[in-house]
Backbone bond lengths (Angstrom), bond angles and torsions (degrees), N, CA, C in turn:
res aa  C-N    CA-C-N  psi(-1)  N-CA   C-N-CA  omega(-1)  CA-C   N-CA-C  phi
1 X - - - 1.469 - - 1.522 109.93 -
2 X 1.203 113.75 161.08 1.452 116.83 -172.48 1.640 110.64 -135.69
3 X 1.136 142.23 140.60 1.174 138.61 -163.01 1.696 84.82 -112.51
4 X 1.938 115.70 125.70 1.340 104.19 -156.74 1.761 77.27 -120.69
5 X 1.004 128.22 158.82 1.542 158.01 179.66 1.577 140.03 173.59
6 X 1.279 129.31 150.67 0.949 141.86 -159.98 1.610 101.25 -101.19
7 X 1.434 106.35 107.25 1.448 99.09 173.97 1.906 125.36 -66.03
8 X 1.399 118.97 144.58 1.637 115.06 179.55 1.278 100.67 -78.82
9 X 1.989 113.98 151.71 1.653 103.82 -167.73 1.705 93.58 -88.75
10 X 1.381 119.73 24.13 1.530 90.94 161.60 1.433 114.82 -123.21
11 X 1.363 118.22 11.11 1.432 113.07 125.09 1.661 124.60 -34.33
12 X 1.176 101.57 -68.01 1.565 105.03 -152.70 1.965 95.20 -78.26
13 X 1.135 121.30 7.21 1.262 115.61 -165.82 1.827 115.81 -128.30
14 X 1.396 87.31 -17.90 1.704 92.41 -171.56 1.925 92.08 -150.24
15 X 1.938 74.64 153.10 1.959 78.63 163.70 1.645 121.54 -55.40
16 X 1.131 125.97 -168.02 1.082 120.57 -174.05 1.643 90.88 -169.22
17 X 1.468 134.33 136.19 1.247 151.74 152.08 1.776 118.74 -42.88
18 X 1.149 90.58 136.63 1.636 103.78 -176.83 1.968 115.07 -63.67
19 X 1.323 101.56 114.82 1.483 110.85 174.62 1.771 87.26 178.98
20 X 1.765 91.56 156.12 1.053 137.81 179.68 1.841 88.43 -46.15
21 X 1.513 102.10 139.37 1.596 121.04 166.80 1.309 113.13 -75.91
22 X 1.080 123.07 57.08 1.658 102.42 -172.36 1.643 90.23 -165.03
23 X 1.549 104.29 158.24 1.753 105.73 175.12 1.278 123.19 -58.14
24 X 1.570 136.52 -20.04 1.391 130.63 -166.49 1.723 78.67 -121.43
25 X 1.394 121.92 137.36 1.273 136.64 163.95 1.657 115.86 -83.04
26 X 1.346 116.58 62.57 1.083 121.07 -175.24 1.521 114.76 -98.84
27 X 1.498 113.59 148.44 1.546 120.62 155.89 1.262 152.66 -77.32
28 X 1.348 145.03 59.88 0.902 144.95 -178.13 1.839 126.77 -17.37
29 X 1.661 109.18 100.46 1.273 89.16 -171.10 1.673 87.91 -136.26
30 X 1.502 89.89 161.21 1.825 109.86 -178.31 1.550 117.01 -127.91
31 X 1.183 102.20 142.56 1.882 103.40 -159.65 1.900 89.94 -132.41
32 X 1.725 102.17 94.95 1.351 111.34 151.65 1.444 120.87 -86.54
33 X 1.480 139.13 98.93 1.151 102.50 -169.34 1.810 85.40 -162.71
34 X 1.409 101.66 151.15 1.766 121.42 176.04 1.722 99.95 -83.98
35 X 1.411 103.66 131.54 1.204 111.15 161.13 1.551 122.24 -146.39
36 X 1.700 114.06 116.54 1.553 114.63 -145.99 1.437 120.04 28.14
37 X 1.489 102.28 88.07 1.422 126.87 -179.00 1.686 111.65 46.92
38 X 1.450 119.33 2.22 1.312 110.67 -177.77 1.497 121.41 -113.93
39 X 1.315 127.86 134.70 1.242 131.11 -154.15 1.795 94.48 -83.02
40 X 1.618 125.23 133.90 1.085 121.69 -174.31 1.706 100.20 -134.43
41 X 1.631 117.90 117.65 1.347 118.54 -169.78 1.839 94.67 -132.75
42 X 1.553 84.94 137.33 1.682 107.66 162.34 1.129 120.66 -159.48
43 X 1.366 90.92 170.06 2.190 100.55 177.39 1.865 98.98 -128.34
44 X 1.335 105.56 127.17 1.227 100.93 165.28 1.322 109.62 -154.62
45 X 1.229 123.54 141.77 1.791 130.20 153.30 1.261 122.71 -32.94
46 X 1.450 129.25 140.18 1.810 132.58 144.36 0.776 120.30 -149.71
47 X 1.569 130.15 160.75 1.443 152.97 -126.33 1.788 75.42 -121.64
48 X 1.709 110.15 105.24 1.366 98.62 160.64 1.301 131.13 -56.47
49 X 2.098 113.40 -31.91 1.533 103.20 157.87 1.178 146.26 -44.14
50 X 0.989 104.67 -46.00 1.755 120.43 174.08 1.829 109.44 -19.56
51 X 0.735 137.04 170.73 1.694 146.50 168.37 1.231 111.92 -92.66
52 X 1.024 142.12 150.75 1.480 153.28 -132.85 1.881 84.19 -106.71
53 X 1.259 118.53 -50.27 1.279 116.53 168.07 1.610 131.43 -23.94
54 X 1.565 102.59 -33.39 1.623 103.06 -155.82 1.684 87.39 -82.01
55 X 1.791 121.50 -18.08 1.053 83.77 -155.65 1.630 103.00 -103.90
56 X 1.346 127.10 39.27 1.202 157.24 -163.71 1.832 97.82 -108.11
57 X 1.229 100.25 -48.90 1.179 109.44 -169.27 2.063 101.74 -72.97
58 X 1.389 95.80 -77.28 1.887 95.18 137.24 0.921 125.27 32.13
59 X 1.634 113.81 -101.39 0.993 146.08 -171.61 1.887 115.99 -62.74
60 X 1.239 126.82 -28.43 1.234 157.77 172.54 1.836 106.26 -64.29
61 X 1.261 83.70 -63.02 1.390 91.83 176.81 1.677 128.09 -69.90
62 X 1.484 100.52 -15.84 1.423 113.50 -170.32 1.591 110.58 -89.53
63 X 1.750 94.87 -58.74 1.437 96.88 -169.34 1.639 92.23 -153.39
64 X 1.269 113.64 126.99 1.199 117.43 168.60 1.643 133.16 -60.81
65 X 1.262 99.23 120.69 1.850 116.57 -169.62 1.334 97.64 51.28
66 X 1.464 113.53 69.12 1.545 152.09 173.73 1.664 105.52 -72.52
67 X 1.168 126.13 88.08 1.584 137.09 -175.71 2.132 99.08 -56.97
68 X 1.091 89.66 85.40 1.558 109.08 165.50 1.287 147.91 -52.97
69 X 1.404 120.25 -17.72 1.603 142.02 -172.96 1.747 90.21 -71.17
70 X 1.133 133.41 -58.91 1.419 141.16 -157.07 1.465 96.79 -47.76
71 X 1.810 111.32 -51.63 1.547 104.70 -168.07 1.244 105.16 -70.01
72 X 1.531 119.67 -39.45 1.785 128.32 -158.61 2.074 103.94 -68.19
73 X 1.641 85.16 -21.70 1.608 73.41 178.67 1.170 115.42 -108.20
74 X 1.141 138.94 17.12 1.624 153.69 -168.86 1.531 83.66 -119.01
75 X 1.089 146.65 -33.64 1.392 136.68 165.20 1.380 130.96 -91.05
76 X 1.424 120.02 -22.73 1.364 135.10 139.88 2.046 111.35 -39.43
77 X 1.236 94.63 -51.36 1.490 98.00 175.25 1.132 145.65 -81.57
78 X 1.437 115.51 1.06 1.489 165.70 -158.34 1.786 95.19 -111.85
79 X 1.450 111.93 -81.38 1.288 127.33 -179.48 1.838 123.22 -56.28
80 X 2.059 100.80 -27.07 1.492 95.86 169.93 1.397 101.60 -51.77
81 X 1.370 140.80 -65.39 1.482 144.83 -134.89 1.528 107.29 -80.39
82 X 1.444 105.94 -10.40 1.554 112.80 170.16 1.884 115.37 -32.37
83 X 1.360 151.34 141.94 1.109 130.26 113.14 1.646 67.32 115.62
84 X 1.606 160.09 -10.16 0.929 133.30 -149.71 1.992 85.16 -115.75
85 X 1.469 132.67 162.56 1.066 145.91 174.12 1.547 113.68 -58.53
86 X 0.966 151.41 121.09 1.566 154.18 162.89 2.024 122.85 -100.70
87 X 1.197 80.31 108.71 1.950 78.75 179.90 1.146 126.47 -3.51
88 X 1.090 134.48 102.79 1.475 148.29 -179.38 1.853 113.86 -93.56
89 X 1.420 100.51 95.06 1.853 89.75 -172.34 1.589 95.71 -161.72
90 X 0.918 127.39 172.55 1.883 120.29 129.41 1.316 127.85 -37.89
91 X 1.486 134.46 122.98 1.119 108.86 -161.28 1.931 78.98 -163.81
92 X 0.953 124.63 107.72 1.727 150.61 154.35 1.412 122.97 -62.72
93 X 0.794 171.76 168.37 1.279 154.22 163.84 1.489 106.98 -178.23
94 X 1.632 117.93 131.33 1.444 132.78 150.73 1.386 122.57 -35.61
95 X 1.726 112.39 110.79 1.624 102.70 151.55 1.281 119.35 -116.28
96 X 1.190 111.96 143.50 1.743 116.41 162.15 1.447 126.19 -97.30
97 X 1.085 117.80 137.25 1.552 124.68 151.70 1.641 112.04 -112.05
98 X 1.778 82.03 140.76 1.597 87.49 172.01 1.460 85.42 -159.58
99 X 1.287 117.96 104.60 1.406 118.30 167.94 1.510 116.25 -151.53
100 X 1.037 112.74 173.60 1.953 119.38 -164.26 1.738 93.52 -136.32
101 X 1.375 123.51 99.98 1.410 119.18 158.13 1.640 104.46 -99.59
102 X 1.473 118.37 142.85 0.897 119.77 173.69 1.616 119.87 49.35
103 X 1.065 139.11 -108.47 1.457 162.88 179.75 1.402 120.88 -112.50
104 X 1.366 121.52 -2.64 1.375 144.53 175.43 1.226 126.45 -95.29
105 X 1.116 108.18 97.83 1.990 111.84 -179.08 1.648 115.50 -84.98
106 X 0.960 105.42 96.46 1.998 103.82 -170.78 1.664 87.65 -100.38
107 X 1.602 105.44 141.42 1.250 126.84 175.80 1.648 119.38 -148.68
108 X 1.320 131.44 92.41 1.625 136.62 175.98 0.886 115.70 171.64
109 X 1.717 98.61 159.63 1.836 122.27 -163.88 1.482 90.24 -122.33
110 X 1.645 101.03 152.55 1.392 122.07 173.89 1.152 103.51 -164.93
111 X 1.383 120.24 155.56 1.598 132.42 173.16 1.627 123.41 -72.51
112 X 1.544 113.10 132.19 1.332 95.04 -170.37 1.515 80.36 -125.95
113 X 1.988 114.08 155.91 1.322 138.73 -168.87 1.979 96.60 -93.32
114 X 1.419 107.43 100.41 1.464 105.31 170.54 1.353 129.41 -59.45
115 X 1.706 110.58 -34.80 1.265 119.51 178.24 1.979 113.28 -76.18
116 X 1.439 100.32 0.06 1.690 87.63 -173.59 1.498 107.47 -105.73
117 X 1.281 120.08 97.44 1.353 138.36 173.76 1.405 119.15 -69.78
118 X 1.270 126.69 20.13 1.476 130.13 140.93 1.744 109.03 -119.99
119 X 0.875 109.22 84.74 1.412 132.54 -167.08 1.678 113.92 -142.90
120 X 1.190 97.15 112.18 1.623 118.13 -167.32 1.631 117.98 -79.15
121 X 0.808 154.27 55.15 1.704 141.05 -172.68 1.499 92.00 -39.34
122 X 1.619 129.57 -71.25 1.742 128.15 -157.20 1.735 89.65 -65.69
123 X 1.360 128.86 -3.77 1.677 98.90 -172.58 1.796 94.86 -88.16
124 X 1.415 99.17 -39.83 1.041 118.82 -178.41 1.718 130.67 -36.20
125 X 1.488 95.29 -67.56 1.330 129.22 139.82 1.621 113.48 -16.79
126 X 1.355 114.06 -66.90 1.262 108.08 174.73 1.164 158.33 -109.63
127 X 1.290 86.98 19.74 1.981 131.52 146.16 1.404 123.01 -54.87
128 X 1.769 91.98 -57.50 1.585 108.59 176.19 1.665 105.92 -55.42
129 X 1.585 111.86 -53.26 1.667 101.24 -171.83 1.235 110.31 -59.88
130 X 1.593 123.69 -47.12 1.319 142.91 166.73 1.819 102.69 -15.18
131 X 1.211 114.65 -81.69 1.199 121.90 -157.31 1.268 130.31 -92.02
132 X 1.468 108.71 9.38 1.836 130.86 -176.80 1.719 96.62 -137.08
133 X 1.519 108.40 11.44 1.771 131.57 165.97 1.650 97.64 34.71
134 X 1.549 102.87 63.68 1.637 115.46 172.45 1.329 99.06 -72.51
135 X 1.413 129.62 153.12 1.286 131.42 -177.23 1.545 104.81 -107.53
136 X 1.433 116.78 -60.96 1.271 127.67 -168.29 1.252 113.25 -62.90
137 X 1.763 122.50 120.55 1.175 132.47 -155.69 1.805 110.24 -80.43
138 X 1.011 106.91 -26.98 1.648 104.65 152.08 0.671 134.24 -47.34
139 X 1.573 125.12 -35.57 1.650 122.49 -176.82 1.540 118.30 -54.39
140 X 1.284 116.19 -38.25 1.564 131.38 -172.51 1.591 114.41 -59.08
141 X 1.215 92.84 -55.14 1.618 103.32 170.68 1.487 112.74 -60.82
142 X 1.117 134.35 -41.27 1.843 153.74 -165.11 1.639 83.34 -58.80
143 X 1.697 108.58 -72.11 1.087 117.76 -150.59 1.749 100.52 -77.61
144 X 1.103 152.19 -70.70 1.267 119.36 164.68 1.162 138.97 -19.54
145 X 1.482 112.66 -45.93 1.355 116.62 166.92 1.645 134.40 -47.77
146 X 1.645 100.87 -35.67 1.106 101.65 167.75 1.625 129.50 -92.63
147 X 1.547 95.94 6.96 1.631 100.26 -172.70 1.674 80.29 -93.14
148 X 1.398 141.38 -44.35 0.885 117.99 -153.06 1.861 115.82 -80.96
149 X 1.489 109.92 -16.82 1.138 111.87 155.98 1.837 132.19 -27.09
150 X 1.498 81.19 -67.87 1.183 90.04 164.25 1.390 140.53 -124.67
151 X 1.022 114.20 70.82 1.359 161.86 139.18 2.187 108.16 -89.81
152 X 1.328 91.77 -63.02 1.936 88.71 161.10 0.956 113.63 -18.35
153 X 1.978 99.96 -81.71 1.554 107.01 -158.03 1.347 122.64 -70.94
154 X 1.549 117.67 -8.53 1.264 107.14 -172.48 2.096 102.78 -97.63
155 X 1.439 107.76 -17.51 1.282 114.04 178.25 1.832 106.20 -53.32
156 X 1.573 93.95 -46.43 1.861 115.16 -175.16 1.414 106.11 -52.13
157 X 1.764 103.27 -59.70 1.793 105.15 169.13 1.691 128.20 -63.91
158 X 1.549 94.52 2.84 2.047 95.29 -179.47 2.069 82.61 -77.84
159 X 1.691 88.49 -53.89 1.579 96.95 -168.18 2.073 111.69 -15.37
160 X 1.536 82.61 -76.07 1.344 96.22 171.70 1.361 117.66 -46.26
161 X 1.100 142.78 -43.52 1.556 142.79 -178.78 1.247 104.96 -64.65
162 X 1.483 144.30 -53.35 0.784 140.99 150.10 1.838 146.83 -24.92
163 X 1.143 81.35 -28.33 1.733 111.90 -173.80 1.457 91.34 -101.28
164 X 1.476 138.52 -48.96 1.586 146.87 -167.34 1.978 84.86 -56.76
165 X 1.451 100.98 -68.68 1.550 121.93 -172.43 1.309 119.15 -40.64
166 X 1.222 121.50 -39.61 1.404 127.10 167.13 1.546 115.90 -55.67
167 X 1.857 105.27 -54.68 1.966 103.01 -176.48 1.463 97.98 -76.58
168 X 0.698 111.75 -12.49 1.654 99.52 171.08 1.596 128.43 -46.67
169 X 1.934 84.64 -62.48 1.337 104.63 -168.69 1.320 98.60 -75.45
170 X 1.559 125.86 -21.71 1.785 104.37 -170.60 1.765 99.72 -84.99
171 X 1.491 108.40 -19.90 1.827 113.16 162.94 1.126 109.21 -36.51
172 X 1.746 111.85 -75.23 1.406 115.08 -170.21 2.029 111.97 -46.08
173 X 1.482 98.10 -50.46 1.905 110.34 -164.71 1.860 99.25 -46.41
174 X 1.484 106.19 -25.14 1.270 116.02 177.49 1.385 128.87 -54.78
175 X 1.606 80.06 -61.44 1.819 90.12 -174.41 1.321 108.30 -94.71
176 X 1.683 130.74 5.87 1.619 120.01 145.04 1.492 101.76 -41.63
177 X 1.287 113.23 -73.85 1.249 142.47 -130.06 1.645 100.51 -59.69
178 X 1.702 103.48 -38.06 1.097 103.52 178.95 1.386 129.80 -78.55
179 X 1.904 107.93 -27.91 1.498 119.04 166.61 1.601 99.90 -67.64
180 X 0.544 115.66 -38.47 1.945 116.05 173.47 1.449 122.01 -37.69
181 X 1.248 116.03 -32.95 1.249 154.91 -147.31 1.550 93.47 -106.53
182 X 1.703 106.84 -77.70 1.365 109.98 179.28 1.291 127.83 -38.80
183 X 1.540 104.25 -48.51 1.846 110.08 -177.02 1.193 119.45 -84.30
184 X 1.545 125.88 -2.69 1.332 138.12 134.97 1.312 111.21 -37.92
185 X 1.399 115.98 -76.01 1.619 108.90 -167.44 1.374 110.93 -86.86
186 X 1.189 110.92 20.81 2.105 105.24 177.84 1.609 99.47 -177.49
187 X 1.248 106.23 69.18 1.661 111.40 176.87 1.517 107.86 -52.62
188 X 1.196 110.69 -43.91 1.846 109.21 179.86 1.451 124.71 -61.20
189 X 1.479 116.62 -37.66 1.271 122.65 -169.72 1.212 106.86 -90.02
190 X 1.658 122.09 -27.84 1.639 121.45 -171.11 1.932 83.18 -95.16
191 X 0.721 132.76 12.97 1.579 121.07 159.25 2.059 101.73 -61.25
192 X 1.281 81.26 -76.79 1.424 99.47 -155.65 1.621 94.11 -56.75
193 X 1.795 138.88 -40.07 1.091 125.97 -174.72 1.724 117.24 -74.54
194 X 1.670 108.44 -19.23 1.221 117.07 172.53 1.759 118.07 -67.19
195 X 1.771 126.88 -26.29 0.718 159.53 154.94 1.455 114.42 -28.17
196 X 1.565 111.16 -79.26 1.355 125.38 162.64 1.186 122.95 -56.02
197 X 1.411 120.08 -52.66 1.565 125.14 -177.91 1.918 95.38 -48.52
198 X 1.103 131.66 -31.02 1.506 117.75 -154.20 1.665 92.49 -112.31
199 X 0.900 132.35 -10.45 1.607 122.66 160.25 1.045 122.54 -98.02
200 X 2.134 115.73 -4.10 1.046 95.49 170.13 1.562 112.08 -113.73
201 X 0.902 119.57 -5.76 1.702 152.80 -173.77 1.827 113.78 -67.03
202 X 1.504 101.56 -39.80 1.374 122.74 -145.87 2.016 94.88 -67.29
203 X 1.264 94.78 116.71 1.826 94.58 -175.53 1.640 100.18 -80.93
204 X 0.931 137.24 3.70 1.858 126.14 -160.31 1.574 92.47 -99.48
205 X 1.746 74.59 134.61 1.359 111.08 -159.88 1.677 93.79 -91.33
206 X 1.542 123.86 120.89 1.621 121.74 166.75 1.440 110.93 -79.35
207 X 1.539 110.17 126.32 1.004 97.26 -167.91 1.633 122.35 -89.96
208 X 1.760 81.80 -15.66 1.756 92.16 164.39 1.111 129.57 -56.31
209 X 1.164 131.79 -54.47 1.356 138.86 147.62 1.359 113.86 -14.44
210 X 1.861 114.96 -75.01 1.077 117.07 -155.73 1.536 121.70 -70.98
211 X 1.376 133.64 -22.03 1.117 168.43 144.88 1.552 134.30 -80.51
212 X 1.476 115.52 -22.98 1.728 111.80 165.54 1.549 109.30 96.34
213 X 0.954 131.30 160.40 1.848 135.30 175.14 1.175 97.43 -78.49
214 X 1.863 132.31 -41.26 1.278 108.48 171.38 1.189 141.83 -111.07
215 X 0.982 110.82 64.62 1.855 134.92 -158.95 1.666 84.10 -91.42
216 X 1.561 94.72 164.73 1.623 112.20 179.01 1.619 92.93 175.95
217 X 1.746 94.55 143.26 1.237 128.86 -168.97 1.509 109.36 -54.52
218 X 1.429 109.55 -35.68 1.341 124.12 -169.42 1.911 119.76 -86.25
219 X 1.498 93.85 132.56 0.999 81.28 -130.24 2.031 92.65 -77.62
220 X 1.683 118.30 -171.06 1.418 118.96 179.57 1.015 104.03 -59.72
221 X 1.277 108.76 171.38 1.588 117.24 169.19 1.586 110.44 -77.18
222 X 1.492 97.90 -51.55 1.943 95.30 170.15 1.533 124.54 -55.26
223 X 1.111 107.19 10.78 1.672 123.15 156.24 1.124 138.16 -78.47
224 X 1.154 86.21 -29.99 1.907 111.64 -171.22 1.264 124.77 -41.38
225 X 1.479 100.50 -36.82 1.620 110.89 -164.81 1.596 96.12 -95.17
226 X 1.586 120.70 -21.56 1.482 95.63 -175.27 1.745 104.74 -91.66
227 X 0.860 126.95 -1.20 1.513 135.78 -168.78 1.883 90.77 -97.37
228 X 1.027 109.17 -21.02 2.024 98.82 -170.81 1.316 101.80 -81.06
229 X 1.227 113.68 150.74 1.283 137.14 -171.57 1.525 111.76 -64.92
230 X 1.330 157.52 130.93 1.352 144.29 -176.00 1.544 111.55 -98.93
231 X 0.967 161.39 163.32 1.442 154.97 134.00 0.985 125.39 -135.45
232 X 1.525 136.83 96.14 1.754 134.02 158.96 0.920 122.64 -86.18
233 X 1.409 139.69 165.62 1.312 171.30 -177.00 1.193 108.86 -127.44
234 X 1.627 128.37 96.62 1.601 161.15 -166.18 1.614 89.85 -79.97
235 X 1.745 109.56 135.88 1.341 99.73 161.73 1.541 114.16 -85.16
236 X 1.184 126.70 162.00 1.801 124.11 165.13 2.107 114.55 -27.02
237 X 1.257 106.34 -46.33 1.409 113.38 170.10 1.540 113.99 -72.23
238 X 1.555 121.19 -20.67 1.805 105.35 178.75 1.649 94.76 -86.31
239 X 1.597 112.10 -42.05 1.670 101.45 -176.06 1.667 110.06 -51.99
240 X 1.279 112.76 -62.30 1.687 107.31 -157.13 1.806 98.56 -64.51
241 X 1.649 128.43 -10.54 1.231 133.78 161.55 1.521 102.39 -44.23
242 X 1.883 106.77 -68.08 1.356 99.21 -156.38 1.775 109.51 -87.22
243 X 1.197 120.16 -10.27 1.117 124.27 173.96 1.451 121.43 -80.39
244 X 1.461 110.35 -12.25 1.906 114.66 156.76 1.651 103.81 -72.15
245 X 1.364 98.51 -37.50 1.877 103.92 -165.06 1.694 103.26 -65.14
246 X 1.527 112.21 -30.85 1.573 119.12 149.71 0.888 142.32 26.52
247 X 1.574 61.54 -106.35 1.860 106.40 -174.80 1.187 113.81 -101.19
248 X 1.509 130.80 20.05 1.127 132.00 -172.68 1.490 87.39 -112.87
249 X 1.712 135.99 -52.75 1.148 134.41 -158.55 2.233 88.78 -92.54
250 X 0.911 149.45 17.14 1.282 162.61 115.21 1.050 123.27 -30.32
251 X 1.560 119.97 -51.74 1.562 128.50 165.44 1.105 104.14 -54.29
């Protein structure tokens, strides 16, 4: 599957501020946690705007005297990267699923469009059940959930690329400045070293080379099977199998 979109041209033209690639700016957060001797686990979305309040309220509603730091700092950590620059380019990217809700074994990768910021994971999500006629109404949520995960981490690593991209470029503004300098005071000799530096220096990637005249997007046929979507249906004896295996690697 392929996540298909139209990139905005100020993506491809300017930095762009740190948030989630997708139309709803949501957070992906996960709650491992014991509460009076009982182990209490979820995955859910939030609106980093929201007020720290709602999720007080939340928490009330969820699970009583609901140990709170887990969400406040998974959104604390969400909100550091606020306001900071995020890779601005074309940018394609691998997702995987591999998850087990309930009795449901979901397994596949497809390409998702970084630059297209009306981009759905839950529409997505429920296309996928839609059209491989998943029944169990959990699955939809599971599987967004985990696309939007990661979508996170790779938004966090644009962060960083971005930040790499900047010392770079004031690296390079450097060492103009300094060959600038050089062929000032020795036009003859920085000929011939200016010469080398740029045939041997030169980062551009051919793409002919790297890929062939007859390359195409699409992919082989001996591909086929790892790009297809997987889906089983666990009997009651494979789940409580893998759900001892769990809670055994849990300890």
């Amino acid at each position: 599957m392929v996540m298909k979109g139209q990139a905005s041209n100020s993506w491809k033209s300017t930095a762009v501020k740190f948030r989630m690639p997708t139309a709803e700016n949501l957070v992906p957060i996960r709650l491992d946690i014991e509460v009076d001797d009982q182990r209490f686990k979820d995955a859910f979305t939030w609106n980093p705007s929201d007020p720290d309040s709602e999720i007080v309220v939340f928490a009330k509603r969820t699970v009583k005297d609901l140990k709170l730091p887990p969400v406040f700092s998974q959104l604390a950590d969400f909100r550091s990267f606020e306001g900071q620059d995020m890779y601005a380019g074309e940018k394609i990217v691998p997702i995987k699923l591999d998850l087990r809700v309930n009795h449901t074994l979901i397994k596949d990768q497809f390409l998702w469009d970084l630059n297209n910021f009306e981009s759905d994971p839950e529409e997505f999500a429920r296309n996928f059940c839609r059209d491989l006629a998943i029944d169990d109404p959990e699955v939809g949520p599971a599987i967004a959930f985990a696309i939007r995960e990661q979508l996170y981490e790779i938004a966090i690593q644009s962060v960083a690329s971005a930040r790499e991209s900047r010392i770079s470029k004031k690296g390079r503004r450097g060492a103009e400045y300094a060959l600038a300098r050089f062929v000032l005071m020795s036009p003859l000799m920085a000929f011939s070293n200016v010469a080398h530096i740029s045939k041997a220096g030169s980062g551009a990637v051919d793409i002919v080379k790297l890929f062939g005249h007859k390359s195409s997007v699409l992919r082989k046929r001996k591909e086929w099977d790892v790009y297809e979507p997987i889906v089983d249906l666990l009997s009651n004896e494979e789940v409580d199998a893998l759900e001892a295996r769990e809670e055994r690697i849990a300890r």
